[in-house]
VOGU-3710 file (C-alpha; in Angstrom, 3 decimals, decimal comma):
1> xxxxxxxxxx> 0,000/0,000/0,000  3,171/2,555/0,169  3,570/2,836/-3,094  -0,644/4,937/-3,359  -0,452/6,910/-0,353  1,868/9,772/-0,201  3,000/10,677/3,362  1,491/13,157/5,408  -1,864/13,184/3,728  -4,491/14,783/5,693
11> xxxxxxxxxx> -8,378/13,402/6,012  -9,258/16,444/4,210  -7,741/14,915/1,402  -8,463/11,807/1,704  -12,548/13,198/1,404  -13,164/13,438/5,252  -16,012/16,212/6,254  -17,823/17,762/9,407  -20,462/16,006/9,072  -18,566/12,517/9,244
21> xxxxxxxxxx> -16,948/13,807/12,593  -20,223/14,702/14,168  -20,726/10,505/13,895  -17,222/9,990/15,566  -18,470/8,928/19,101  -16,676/11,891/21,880  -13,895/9,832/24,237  -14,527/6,772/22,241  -10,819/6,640/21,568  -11,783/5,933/17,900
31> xxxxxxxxxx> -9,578/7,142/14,823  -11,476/7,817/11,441  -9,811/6,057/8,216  -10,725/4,838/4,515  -10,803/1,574/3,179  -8,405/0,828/0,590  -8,593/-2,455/-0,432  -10,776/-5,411/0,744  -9,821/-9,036/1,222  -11,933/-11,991/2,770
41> xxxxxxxxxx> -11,295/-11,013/6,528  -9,594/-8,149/6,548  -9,083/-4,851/4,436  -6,785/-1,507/3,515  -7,413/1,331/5,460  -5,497/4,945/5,174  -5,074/6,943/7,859  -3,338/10,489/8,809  -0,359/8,392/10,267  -0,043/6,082/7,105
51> xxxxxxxxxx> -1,498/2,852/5,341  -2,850/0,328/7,915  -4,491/-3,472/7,577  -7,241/-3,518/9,701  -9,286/-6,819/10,731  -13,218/-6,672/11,039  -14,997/-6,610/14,039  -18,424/-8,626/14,105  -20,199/-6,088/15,500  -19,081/-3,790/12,914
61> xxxxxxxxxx> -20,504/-5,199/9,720  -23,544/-6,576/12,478  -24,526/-3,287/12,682  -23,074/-1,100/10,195  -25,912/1,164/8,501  -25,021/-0,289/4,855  -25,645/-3,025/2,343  -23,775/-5,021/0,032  -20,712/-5,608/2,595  -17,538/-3,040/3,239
71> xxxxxxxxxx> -16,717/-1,474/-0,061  -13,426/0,493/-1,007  -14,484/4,228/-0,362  -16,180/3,039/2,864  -15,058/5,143/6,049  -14,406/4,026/9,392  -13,708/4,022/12,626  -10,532/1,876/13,837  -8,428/1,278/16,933  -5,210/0,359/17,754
81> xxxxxxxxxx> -4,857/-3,472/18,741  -1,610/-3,687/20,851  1,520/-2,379/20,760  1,612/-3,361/17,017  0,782/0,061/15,181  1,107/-1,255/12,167  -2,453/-3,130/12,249  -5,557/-1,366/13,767  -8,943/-3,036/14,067  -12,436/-1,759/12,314
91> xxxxxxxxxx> -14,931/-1,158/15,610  -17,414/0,679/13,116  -18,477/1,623/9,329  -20,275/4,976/8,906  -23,111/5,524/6,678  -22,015/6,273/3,053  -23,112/9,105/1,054  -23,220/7,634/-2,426  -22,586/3,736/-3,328  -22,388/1,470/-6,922
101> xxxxxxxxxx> -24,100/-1,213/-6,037  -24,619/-4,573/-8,221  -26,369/-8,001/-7,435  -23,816/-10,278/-6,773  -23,362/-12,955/-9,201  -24,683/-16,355/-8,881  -28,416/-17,331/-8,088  -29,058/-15,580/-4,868  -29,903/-11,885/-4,702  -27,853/-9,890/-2,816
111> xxxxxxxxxx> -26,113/-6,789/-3,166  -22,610/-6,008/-3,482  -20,433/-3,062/-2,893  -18,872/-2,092/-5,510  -17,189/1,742/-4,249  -18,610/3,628/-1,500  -18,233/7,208/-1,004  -17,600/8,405/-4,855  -18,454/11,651/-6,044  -18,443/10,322/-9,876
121> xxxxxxxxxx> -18,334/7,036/-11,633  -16,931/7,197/-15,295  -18,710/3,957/-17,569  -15,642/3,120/-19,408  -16,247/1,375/-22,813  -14,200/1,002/-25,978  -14,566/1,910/-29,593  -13,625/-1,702/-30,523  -16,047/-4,767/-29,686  -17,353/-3,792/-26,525
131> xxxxxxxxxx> -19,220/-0,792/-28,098  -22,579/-1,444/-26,454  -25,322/0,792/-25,631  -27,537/-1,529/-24,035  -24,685/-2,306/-21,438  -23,506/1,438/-20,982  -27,403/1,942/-19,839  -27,418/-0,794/-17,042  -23,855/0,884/-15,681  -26,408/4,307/-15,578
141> xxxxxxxxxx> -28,872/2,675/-14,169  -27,312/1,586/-11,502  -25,191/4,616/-10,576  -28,085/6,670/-10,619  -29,679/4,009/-8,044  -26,781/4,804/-5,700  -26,451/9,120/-6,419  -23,647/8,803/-7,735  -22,592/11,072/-11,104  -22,258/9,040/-13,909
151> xxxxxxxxxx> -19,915/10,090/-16,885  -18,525/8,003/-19,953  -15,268/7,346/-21,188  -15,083/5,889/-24,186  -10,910/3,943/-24,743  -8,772/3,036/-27,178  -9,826/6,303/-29,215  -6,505/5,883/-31,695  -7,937/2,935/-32,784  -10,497/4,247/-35,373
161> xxxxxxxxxx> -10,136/7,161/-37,718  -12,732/9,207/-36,487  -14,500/8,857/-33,312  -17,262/11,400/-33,137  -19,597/9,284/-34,575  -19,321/7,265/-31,623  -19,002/9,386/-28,965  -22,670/11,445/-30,677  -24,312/7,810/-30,022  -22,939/7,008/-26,783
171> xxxxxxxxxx> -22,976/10,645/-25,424  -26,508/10,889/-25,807  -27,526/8,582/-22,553  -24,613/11,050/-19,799  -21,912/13,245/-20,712  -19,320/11,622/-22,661  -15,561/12,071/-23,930  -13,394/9,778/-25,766  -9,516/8,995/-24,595  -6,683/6,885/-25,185
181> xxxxxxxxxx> -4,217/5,533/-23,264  -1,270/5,277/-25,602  -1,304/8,195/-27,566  -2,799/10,515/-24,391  -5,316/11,704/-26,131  -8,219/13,186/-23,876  -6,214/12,067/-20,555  -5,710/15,558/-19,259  -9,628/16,016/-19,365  -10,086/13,045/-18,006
191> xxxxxxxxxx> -7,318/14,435/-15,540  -10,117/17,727/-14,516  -12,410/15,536/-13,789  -11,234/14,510/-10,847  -9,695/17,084/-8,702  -8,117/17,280/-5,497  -10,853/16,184/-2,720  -13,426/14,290/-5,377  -13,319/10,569/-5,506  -14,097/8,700/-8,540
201> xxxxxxxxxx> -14,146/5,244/-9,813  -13,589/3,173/-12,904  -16,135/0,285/-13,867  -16,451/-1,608/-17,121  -16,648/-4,565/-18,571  -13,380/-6,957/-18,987  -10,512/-5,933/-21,120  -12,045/-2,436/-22,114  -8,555/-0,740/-21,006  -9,202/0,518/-17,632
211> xxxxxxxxxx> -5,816/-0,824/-15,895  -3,463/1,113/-19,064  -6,217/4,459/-18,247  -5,400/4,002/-14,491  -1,325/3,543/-15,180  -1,037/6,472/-17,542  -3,601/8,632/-14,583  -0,723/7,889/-11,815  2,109/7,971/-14,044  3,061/4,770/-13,480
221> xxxxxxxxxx> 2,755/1,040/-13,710  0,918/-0,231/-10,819  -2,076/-2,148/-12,554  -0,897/-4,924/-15,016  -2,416/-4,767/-18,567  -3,358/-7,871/-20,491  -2,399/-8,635/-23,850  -4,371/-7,907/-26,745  -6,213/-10,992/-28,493  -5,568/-11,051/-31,933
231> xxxxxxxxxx> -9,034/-12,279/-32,834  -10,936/-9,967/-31,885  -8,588/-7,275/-30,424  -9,817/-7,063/-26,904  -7,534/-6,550/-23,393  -7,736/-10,087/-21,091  -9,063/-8,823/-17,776  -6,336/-8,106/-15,643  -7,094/-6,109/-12,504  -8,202/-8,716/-9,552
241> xxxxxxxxxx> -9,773/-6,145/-7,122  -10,784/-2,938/-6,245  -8,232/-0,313/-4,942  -8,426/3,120/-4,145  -5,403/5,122/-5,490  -4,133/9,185/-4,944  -3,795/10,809/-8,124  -0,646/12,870/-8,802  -3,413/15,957/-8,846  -4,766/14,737/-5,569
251> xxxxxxxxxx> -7,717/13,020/-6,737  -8,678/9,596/-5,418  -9,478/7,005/-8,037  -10,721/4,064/-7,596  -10,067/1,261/-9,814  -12,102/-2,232/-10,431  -12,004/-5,245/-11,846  -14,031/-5,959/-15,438  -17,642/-7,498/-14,852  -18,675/-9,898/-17,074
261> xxxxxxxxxx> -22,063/-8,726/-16,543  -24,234/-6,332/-14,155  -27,502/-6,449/-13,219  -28,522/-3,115/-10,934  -29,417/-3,400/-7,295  -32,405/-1,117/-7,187  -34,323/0,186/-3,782  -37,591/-0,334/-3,357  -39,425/2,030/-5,224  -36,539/3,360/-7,191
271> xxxxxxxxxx> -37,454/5,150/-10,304  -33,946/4,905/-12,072  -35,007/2,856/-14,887  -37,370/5,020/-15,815  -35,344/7,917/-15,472  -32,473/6,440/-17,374  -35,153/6,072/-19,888  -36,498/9,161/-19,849  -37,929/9,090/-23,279  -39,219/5,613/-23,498
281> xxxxxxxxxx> -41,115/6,611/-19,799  -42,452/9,549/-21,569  -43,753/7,620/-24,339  -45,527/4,639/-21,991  -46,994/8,191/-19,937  -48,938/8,961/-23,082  -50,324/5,226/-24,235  -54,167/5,129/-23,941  -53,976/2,635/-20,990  -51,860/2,681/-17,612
291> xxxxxxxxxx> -51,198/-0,664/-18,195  -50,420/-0,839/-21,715  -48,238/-3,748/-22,880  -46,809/-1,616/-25,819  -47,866/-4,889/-27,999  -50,837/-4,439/-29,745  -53,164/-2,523/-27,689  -55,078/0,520/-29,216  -53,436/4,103/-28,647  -49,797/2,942/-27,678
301> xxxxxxxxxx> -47,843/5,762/-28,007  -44,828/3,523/-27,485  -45,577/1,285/-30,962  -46,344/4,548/-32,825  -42,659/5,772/-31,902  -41,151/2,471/-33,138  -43,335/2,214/-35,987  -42,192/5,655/-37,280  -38,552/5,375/-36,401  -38,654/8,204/-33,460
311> xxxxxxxxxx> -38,006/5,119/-30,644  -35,437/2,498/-31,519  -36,354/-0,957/-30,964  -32,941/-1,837/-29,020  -33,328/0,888/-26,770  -37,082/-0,059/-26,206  -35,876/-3,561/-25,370  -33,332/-2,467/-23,239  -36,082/-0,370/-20,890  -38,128/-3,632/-21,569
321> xxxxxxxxxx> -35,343/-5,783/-19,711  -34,331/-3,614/-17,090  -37,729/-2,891/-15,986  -38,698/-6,606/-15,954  -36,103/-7,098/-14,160  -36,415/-4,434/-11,606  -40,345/-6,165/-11,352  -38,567/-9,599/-10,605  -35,877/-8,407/-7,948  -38,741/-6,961/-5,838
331> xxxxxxxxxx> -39,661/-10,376/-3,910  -36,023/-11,509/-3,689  -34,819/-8,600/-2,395  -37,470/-8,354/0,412  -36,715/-12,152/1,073  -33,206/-10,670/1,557  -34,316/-7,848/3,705  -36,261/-10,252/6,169  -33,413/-12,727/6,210  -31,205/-10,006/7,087
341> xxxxxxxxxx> -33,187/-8,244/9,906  -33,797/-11,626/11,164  -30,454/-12,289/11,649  -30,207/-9,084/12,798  -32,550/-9,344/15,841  -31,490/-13,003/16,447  -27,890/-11,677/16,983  -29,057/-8,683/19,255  -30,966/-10,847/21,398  -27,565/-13,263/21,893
351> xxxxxxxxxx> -25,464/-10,342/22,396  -27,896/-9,473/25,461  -28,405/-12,723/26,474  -24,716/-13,614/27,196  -24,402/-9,916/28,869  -27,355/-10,991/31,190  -25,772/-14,364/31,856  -22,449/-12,250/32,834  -24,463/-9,809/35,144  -25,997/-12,473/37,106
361> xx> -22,947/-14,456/37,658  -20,815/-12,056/38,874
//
């Protein structure tokens, strides 16, 4: 961890505020500091004094006011173990202003934390085979879910002659810009966009060219960077977790691994689909019937647009997916929320149970 945090860096600068040390607990002996890096049991933190690996107190993720697990970008509140200074231990996670969320992969739904505490996420996407709209809009989607800023930056610019044409199409869903890596092209705007005191991460899909972005931001080689395929030109996915690194501008970036694919985490009740969609939601507004399947049902605004050409069918499909899915999470994720509170209360009531037992035998 030396070789991301400069010495001497203040929690000003490493996004620390007023109203994060109204939460710090007065005489608690507690020390405020910002996960780095994540591992299975224990994580990253930087602190005033330096970097730090911290273990996890139970009671910390037990009751910590978030979801989807610690998260690089999370703060918290640590104390020293021992005479060791090197190693602290987490007692507490504070609440998080923004968060990228994503179900985790496999069957069950459950969030995950993707970066905690970011000011802006940049969508980063290529001009070469992973062009895709339709996954660009689940990446906004799901920022938005979390109030985050979304931006896009679209790599590997030098590889086609001109790329406005792509960066018109892609820049009409969030505000866009195109870059390279190898020639610099576009890196000192990129550069702007995150100044001293603003966090930011990187998310894509594998191979896109985030880790050679995030080596030519720092001005140095500290991801590694896969080799090209010669069939279809694409990076291999080379960056194995997330990791929060100081930019030589004082920025904090942080940097994550390629996701194969990403369905949103959405609230209950969220509306981000629909505003991610703003135009296809406008549309289904104006059909003849609330509940208009936009198939063949009289006065459907929504088949009028794609019968003319105003709507295009991939980006109706896309709202089409999204939103059914959005439908379908709704019963697993409050499956998930009574699990959790169950285990919740059935933890609290051990916790006072053993101090009971204590009490009366002493």
């Amino acid at each position: 961890m030396e070789r991301t945090l400069p010495e001497g860096i203040s929690l000003d600068e490493l996004g620390w505020s007023d109203e994060l040390a109204r939460l710090v607990p007065e005489g608690s002996g507690l020390s405020p500091a910002r996960v780095a890096s994540v591992y299975a049991a224990r994580v990253d933190v930087w602190t005033p004094e330096g970097p730090r690996l911290a273990s996890l107190r139970s009671r910390a993720l037990r009751d910590a006011p978030i979801v989807g697990g610690v998260a690089v970008g999370d703060w918290a509140l640590v104390a020293q173990t021992g005479a060791d200074t090197s190693e602290v231990v987490v007692e507490a996670i504070l609440p998080r202003r923004t968060v990228f969320l994503r179900q985790a992969a496999g069957e069950r739904a459950e969030p995950q934390a993707i970066a905690a505490n970011v000011d802006r996420v940049f969508v980063v996407t290529a001009v070469d085979g992973d062009f895709n709209l339709r996954r660009v809009e689940r990446y906004l989607v799901a920022i938005a879910s979390g109030g985050a800023e979304a931006q896009i930056v679209l790599t590997k610019s030098d590889l086609v002659p001109d790329v406005a044409p792509l960066l018109e199409r892609i820049g009409a869903l969030a505000p866009a810009f195109a870059t390279s890596a190898r020639s610099g092209h576009g890196v000192d705007e990129l550069v702007a966009r995150i100044p001293r005191g603003t966090t930011a991460t990187v998310v894509g899909s594998s191979g896109v060219g985030k880790s050679a972005l995030v080596n030519r931001l720092l001005g140095r080689d500290v991801q590694l960077e896969g080799a090209v395929r010669e069939h279809d030109g694409r990076g291999r996915h080379t960056t194995t977790r997330r990791e929060l690194f100081v930019l030589p501008g004082g920025g904090l970036l942080i940097d994550t691994p390629g996701m194969r694919e990403l369905k949103p985490w959405l609230p209950e009740g969220a509306h981000e689909v629909d505003d991610a969609f703003d135009d296809v939601a406008a549309l289904a507004e104006a059909c003849r019937y609330r509940d208009c399947g936009h198939a063949r049902e009289p006065g459907c605004a929504v088949r009028a647009a794609l019968e003319s050409g105003e709507l295009a069918a991939a980006r109706f499909e896309g709202w089409q997916k999204l939103s059914r899915e959005r439908t379908e999470l709704a019963p697993r994720q409050a499956t998930f929320a009574a699990v959790a509170e169950s285990r919740r209360r059935a933890r609290t009531a051990s916790v006072a149970l053993r101090k009971r037992l204590k009490d009366k035998g002493r």
